[in-house]
N, C-alpha and C positions, 0 to 999 in steps of 0.2 A: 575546465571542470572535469573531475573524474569520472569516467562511465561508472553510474554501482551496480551491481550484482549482487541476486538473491542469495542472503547469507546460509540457504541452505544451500538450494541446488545449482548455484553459480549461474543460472539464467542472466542476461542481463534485461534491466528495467526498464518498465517506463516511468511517465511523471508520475502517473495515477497511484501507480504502485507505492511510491517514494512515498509516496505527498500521503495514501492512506496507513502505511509502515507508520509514517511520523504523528499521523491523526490516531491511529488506534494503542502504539505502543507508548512513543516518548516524543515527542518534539525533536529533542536531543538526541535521540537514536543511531547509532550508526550502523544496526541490525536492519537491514532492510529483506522484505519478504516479496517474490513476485507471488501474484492470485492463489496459481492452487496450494505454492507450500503455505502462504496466512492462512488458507480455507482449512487446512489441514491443522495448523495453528491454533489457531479458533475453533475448532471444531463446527465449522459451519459448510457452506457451499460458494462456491465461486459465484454463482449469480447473487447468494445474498449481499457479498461484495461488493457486486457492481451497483448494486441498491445502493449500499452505503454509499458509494462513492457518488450517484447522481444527486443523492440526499444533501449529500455535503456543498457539491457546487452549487445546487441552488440556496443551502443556505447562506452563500458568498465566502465558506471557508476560505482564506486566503492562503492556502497550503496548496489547492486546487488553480490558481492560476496560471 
């Protein structure tokens, strides 16, 4: 599997990131965002993020696995 990296700032990723790029953007996506450049993205904050993202496992998203 190929390492990805944030399609802005070349960071490379983790799952969370992947799996929430895929959850907020497209499924299909191959734009993938780490935390602060989505947050910037979104015009949100990185901990609203990690909200989303605990939001999401417990609701058993299977993108979070």
């Amino acid at each position: 599997m190929t390492k990805k990296v944030c399609c802005d700032c070349g960071k490379s990723l983790k799952k969370d990131e992947i799996a929430l790029s895929k959850k907020l953007i497209d499924v299909d996506t191959e734009e993938f965002y780490c935390l602060p450049c989505m947050a910037e993205y979104f015009g949100c904050d990185e901990d609203e993020l990690k909200i989303k993202i605990r939001e999401f496992k417990e609701q058993g998203c299977t993108l979070f696995l």
